[in-house]
N, C-alpha and C positions, 0 to 999 in steps of 0.2 A: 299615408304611412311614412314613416322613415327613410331619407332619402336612400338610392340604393346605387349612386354613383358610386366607380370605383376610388374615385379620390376622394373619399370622405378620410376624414379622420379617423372614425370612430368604430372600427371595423374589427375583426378579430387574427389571431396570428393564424400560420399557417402550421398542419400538422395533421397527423392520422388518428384514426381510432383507437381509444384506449387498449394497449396492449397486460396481460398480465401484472407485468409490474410496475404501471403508472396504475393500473385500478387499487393492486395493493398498497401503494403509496398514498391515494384516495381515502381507501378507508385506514388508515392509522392517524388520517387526521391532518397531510400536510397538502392541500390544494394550493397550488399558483396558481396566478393571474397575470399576466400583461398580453395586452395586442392593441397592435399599433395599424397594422396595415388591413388589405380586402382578400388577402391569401384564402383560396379556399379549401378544407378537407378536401382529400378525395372522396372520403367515407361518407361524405355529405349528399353525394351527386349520383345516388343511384334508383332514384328513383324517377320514371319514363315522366316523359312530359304531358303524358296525357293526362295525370293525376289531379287530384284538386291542391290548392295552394298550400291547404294544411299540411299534406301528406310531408312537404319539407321539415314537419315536426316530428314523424318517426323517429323511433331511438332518440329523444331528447332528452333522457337520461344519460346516454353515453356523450352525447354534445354538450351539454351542459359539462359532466364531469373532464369530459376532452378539453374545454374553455380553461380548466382549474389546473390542466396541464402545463411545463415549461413552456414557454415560447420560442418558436424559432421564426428569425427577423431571415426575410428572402428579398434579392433586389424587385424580382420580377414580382407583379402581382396575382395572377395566376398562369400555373405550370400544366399545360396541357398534356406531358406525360404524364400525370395524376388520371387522368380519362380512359385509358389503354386499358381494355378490359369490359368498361364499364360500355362501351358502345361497340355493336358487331361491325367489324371492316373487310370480311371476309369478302363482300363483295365491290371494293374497291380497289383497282386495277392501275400498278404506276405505271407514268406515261413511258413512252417508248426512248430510252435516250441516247438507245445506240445510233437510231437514226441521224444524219446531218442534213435531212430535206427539212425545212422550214415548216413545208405543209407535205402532209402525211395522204399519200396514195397506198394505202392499205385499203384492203378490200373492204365492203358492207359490213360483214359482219364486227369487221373490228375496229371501224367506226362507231359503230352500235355499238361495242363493249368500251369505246372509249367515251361515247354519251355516259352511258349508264355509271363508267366510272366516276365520271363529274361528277353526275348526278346525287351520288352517293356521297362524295365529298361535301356537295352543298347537305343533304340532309343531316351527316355529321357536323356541320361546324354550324347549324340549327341547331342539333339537339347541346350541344357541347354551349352554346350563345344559353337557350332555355335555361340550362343545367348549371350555369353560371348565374343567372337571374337569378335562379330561384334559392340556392346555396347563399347568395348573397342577401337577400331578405332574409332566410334563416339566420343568418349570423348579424343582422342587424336587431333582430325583433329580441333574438338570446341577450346582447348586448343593452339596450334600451334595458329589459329586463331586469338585468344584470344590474346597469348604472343607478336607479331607480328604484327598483325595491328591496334587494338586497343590500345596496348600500345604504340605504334607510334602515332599516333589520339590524345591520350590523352595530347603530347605534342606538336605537329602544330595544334591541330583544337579545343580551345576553346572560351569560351564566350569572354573572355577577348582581344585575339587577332581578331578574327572574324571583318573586317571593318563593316559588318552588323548586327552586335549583338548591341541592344540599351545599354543606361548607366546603367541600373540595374544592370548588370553580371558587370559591376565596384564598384558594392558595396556588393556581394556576392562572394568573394573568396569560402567560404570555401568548395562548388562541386571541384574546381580545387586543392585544397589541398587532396581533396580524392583521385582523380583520377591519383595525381602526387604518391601516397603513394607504401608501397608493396603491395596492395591487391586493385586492380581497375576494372572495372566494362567493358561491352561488351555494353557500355556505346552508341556508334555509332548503333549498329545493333538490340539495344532494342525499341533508338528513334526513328528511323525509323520505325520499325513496327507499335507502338502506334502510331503517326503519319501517316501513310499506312490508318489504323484503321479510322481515322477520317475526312480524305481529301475527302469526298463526293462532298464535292458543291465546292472545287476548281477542282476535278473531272468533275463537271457538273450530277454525276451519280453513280449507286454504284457500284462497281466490280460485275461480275455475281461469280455465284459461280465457273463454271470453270477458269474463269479467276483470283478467287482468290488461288485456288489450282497452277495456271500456276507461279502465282507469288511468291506462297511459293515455289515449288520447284526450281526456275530460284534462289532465292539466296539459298537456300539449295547448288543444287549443284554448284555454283559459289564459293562459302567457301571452299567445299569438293576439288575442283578441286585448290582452293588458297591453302590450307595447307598442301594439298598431295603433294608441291614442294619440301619440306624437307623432309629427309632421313636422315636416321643413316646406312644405309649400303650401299649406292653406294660407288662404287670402286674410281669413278673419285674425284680427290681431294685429296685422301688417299693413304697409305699404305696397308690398311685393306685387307686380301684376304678374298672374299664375293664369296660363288658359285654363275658360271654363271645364273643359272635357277632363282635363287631367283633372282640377279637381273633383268632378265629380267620380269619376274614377276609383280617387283616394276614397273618396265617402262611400261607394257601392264596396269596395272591398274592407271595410273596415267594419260594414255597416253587417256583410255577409258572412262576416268571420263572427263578430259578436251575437249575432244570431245561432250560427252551429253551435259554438260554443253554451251560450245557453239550453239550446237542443237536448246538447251530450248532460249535461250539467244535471238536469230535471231527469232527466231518462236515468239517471245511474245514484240519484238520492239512495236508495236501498243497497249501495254495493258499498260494506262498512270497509274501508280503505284511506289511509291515511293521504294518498296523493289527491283522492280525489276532495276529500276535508281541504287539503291546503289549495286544490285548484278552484275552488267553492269561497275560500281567503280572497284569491287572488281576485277572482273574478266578480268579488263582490267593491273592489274601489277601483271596476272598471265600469265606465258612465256609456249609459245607448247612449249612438247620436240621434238628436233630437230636431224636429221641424223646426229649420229659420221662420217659416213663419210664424209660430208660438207668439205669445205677448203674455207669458202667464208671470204672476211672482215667484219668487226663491221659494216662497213658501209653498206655491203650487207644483213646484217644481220635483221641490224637498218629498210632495204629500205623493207624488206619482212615481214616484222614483223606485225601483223594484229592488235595484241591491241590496237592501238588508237581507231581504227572504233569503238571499244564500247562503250571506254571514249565520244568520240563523241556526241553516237548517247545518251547518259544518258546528257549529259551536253545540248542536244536541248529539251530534254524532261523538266529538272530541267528549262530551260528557258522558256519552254511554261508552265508550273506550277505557277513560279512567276509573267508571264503577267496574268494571271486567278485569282491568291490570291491578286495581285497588284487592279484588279478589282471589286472585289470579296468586298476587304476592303476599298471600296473609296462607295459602294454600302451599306455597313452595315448599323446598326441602330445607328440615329443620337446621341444615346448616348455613343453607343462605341464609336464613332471618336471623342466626347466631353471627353471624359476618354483616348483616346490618346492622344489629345493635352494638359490635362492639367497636371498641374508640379507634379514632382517626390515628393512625402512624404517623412516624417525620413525615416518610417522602411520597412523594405521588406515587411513584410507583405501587409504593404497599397500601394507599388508598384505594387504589382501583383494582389489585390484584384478589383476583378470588385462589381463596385459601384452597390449601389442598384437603380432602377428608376421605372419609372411607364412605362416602356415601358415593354410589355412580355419577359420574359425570354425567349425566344425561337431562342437563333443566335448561329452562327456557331463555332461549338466547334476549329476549328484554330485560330478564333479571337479573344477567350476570354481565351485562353490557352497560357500563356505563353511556357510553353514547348516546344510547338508544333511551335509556332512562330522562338523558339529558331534556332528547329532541322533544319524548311527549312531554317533559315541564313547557320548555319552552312554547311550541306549540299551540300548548293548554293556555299558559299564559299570554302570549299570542292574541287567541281567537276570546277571552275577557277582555282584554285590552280595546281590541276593536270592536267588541261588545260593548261596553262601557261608553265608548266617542258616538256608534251609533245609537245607541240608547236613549244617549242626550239630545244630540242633534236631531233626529227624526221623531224624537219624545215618544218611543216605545217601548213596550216594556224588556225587562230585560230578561234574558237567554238563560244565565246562569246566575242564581242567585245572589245576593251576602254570604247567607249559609253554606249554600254548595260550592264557592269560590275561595271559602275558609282552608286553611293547614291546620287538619281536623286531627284530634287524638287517633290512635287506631283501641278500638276496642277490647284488643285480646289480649289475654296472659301472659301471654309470648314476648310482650314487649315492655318496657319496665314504663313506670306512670309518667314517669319525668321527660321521655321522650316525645315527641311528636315527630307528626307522619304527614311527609310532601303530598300535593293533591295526588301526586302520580304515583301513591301510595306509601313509596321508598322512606325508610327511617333513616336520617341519620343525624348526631348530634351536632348543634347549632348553637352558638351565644343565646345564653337562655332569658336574654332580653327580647331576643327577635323570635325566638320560640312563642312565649308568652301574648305578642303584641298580633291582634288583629289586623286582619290585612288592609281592611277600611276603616283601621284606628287611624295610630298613631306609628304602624307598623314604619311608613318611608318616611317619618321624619326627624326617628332617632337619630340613624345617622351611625351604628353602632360599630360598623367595620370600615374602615379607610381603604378602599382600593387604591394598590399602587402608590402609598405612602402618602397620600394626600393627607394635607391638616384641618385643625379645625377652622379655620378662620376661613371667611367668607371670598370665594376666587374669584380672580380681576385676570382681565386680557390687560397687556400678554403677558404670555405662558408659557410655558412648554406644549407642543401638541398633543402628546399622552394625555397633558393634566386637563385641557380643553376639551379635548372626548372622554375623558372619564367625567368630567362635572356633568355634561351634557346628556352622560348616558346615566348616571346617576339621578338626574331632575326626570326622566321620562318617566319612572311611574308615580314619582310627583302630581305631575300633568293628569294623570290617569286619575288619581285618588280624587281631585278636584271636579274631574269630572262624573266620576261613583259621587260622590257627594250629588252634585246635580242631580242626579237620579234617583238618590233617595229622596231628594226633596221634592220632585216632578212624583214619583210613586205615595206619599204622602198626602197632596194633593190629591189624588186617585183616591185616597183611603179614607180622605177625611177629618185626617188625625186632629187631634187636641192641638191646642197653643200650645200646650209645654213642648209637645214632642215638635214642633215647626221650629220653635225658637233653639233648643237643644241641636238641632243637625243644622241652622243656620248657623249657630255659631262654630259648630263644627267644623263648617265650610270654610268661614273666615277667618278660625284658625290655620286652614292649608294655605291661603292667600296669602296672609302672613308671612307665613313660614316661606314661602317662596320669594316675597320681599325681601325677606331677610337674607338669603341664603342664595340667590341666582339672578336678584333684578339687576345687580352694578355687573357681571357678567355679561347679561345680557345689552343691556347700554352700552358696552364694551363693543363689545360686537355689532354694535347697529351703528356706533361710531367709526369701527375701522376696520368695516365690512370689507373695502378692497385690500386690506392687508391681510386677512384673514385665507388659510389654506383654502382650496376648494370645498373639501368634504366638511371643514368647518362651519363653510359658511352655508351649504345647502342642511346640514344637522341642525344650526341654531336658527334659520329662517324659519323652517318648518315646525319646529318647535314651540318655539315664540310664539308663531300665528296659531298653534293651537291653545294655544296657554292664554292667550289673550282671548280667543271666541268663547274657550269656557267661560271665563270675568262677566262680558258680552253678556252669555247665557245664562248667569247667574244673577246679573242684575234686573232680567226680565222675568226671571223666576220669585226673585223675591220681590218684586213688584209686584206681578200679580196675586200674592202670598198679602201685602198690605193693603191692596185695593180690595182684596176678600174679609179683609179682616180677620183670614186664618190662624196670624201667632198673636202674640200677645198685642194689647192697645201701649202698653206703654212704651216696648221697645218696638213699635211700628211708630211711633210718635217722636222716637230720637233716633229713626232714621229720616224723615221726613225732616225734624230739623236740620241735621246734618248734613240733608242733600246725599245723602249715602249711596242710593242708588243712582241720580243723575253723573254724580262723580263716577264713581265707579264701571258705569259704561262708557263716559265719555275720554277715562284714562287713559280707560284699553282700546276706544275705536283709532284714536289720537298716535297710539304705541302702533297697532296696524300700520298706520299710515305710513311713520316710520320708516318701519320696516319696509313696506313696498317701494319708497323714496330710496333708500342704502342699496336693495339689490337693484330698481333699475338702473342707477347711475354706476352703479357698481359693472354695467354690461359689458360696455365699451373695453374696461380696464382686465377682461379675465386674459390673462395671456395662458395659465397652463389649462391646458385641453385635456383635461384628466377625463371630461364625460362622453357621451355619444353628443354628436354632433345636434340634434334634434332634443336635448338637454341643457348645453353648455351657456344660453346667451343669457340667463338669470337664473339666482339659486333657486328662486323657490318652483321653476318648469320639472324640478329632478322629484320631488314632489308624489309618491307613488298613491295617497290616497288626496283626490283632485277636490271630491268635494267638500273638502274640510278648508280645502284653502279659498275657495269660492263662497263658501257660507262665511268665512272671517273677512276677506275682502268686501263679501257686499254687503255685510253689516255693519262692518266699520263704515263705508260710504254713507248711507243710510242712516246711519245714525245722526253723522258729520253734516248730510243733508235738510234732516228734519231740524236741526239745530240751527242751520243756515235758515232756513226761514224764520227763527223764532228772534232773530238780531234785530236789534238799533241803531242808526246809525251812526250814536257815539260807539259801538262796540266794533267799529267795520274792522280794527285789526283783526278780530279774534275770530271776523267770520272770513275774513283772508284766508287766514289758518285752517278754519273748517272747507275753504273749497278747497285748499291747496290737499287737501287727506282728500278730498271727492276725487281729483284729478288724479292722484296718485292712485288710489283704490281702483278707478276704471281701469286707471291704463295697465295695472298687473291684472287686474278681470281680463283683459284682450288677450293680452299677454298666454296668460288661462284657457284661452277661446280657442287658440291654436289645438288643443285638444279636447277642451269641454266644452258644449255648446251650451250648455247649464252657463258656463262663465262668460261667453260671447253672447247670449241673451241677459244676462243679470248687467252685464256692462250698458248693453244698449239700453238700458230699464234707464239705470241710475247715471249715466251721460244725458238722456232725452230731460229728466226731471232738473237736472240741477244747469242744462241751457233755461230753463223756463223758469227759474226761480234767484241765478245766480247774478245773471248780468249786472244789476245795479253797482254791487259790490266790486265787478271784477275790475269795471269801469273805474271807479274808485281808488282801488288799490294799484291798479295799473299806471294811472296818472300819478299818484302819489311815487313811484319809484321813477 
């Protein structure tokens, strides 16, 4: 796990328990962020040390929200008047110092009271040693967290990109300028809770109290079991000589934490809660460690590999949630649905305020909350998203439909025809271009609202950094549609379909490729060229990015491959792909781009000077990376591909198969790179290093002499 030295960098500030008016401050929406040092809560440290290691994730609710609190910067690292309280000293006894004998001729008995006083002093500064451990892994595993998937979140999952966010969050920038900033907020796993808090009546009922204790701990250790995946001293990857013991250590406790967690996870399916939905997200792009000794392929790997089952079964729950609130909200009080359908005011304020009536105050804190409205779009949008990548990549089928993934009419009278209704039910009116447009159309490529003044012409680094996270977070459900594409054409497949319909969602496809040529590849060249000038959070947003944008390509040139080997679409346009080399191009662009990529951030390692991450983060963008094996299936297909290509060379063509090991060599070494927390990535490395010593040599020889 993550290192738990007190001189790490990458630690949290110091500070107490959310009091009253830092919680109120919380929920109106304004969380901070910064911590610099290893300062710890007090509020942190009360629980005995007999406990299991999870137990340091109690109240992670309020630690989490505590994180979002201001900072206060202390010289000392930890203040052991913070512990007065929390440990009993009643029976420790100061020494005697009116005495001036050196050594003490007091009787028996008060030798024995001065044993025991020791004694009790050493099992205090035990339990206070433990109680600082273990405080301090909590504030590391919250923080990893923190750097890693929330700050991922903060650029694929806001209002503004969300298909089911209404038009407000288009006129409210400035939450996403917070969250794009250096100091962002745990912003996903606050609103979920507050939201947990208030879902009664799309509940039907309230959590009992065991079943609310099952759902704090199912995301407690769901996090604990996500950020115990980094390490600062596994061997694999490195050079580092790390004694054996420790490491094994690392791996029985990472290995024992992602077992409870699964435990709690499968045990608590049936308890309809939004924490435990998002802990069932989290815990599903967290990878088991796997036997070193394995030799299977990516593909065996891919086929054993259990985490979708959770994504899954969180993505049937978030859908039977939205049919309840969809109902829920068509059921309210006829002045709320009168205050949904009518039009947007100037100012935010009068957007979000619910009007005053003579109807009782008394309706459902989801419906008159914007917030709360927001979280389940978001959410909902969310767990499609990761529905859609795992769909593709695992080639199964998917979770939530076309259909049911649609911003569907709502049915009733109540609502005038012209309108259309968020998946999370919520009407409200919308550019009635983006109203109109299908979500798996043509919906993300109009392009129809400009956040934060951006123009139309296509954006080049550099920038402004607003204008670089907003492109960035604009192209993410780009990426997504590309890959719903894949999946209709992998479902297709499945069904049989005609030529017409294969050749119709091919080109479909190829329209979104396009369209992302057009509109984000000189961006991204941008950035793969002047990777070490690029912010941090920049650079770890466009890596990950990138690498998914190119496995889709990747995946979609073996899809329609096997699409013309079948002779599924049509013979004529399977015949001027084949001439055109369309598909060998087209994977070989993307595995080449990979390469790239992996080449910009590892040389980019050395050059990071601002330590914006966790320490067990920081030495390449793409380690920050919160769903790991999306980047291990780009990396070892880009190798792989580069590989099988390397044997098909000439040796008048020996530049180009230079080129091709120099992408094998790179693609390993971010695989290693990888390995420090995925053994999926430390075995796929050892796979595709072992094959291309045994096939590469001639060339390397070659091109080596040649320079």
């Amino acid at each position: 796990m993550a290192s738990l030295s007190p001189g790490s960098s990458s630690s949290y500030q110091e500070g107490a328990a959310l009091d009253d008016s830092q919680e109120e401050e919380l929920n109106q929406g304004q969380p901070h962020l910064v911590s610099r040092n290893m300062s710890s809560p007090g509020d942190w440290q009360s629980n005995p040390i007999t406990q299991q290691p999870e137990t340091a994730f109690e109240q992670l609710e309020s630690q989490i929200a505590f994180y979002d609190s201001p900072p206060t910067y202390r010289e000392k690292n930890y203040d052991l008047t913070k512990l007065r309280g929390k440990f009993s000293t009643d029976f420790v006894t100061p020494p005697n110092r009116g005495s001036g004998h050196k050594h003490s001729t007091a009787p028996e008995p008060n030798r024995k009271k001065q044993f025991n006083s020791q004694r009790g002093l050493c099992l205090a500064s035990e339990n206070t040693a433990h109680d600082y451990s273990r405080s301090a892994m909590t504030q590391n595993l919250i923080r990893i967290y923190h750097d890693s998937m929330e700050n991922a979140l903060s650029c694929w999952l806001t209002e503004h990109n969300c298909p089911y966010s209404n038009s407000a969050s288009d006129m409210m920038p400035h939450s996403e300028r917070k969250e794009w900033g250096p100091s962002w907020s745990n912003r996903m796993c606050i609103r979920v809770c507050r939201l947990d808090r208030a879902s009664s009546s799309a509940r039907g009922r309230a959590l009992s109290a065991e079943e609310d204790k099952t759902a704090a701990r199912a995301l407690h250790l769901a996090i604990m079991a996500f950020a115990s995946q980094w390490t600062q001293h596994a061997r694999k990857g490195t050079a580092l000589s790390v004694p054996e013991h420790f490491d094994l250590d690392e791996r029985s406790i990472r290995q024992n934490v992602w077992n409870k967690a699964r435990h709690v996870l499968e045990h608590s399916a049936k308890i309809p809660s939004f924490r435990i939905i998002f802990a069932n997200i989290i815990f599903s792009l967290t990878q088991c460690p796997l036997d070193d000794a394995e030799d299977n392929s990516l593909g065996q790997l891919l086929e054993n590999d259990i985490a979708p089952m959770f994504l899954e079964i969180a993505n049937r729950q978030l859908f039977t949630f939205r049919h309840k609130f969809t109902i829920l909200q068509r059921e309210g009080p006829q002045w709320i649905r009168e205050h949904r359908r009518g039009s947007m005011r100037s100012t935010t304020t009068e957007m979000l305020e619910v009007p005053e009536h003579s109807e009782p105050p008394h309706f459902d804190p989801i419906l008159a909350c914007y917030e709360y409205r927001s979280t389940l779009s978001l959410l909902s949008w969310l767990g499609i998203m990761f529905d859609t990548l795992s769909s593709a990549m695992y080639q199964r089928p998917l979770v939530v439909s076309d259909e049911d993934s649609q911003i569907a009419s709502a049915p009733t009278s109540n609502f005038h025809s012209n309108y259309q209704v968020d998946l999370d039910g919520w009407n409200i009116p919308r550019d009635e271009s983006r109203n109109q447009a299908d979500v798996w159309g043509d919906f993300f490529l109009r392009r129809p609202i400009k956040p934060h003044g951006l123009s139309e012409d296509q954006p080049r680094w550099p920038c402004s950094y607003e204008r670089a996270a907003a492109v960035l977070s604009e192209a993410t459900p780009v990426k997504v549609l590309l890959y719903r594409r894949l999946t209709q054409l992998q479902t297709l497949i499945y069904r049989e379909a005609s030529s017409g319909c294969f050749e119709e969602i091919i080109q479909k496809t190829i329209q979104v490729y396009r369209y992302w040529n057009c509109t984000y590849q000189k961006f991204m060249l941008d950035c793969v060229a002047n990777h070490n000038l690029l912010p941090p959070r920049i650079q770890s947003w466009y890596v990950i990015l990138d690498c998914h944008w190119h496995l889709a390509a990747m995946l979609l040139a073996d899809v329609i491959e096997s699409i013309d080997h079948g002779r599924l679409g049509s013979d004529t346009e399977r015949q001027a792909r084949l001439t055109g080399n369309f598909v060998s191009t087209l994977r070989m662009d993307n595995a080449l781009a990979v390469g790239a990529l992996a080449r910009s951030s590892l040389h980019g390692e050395s050059s990071a000077t601002n330590r914006l991450f966790h320490d067990s983060l920081n030495e390449v963008a793409f380690l920050i990376e919160p769903w790991t094996v999306v980047l291990v299936h780009s990396f070892a297909k880009a190798g792989q591909i580069c590989l099988d290509s390397l044997d098909m060379q000439h040796r008048e063509q020996k530049m180009l198969a230079w080129r091709y090991w120099q992408t094998c060599e790179a693609c390993i070494t971010a695989l290693r790179f990888l390995g420090r927390k995925s053994d999926m990535a430390f075995l796929a490395a050892q796979n595709i290093s072992s094959s291309l010593k045994c096939s590469a040599s001639p060339v390397i020889t070659f091109n080596r002499g040649a320079v």
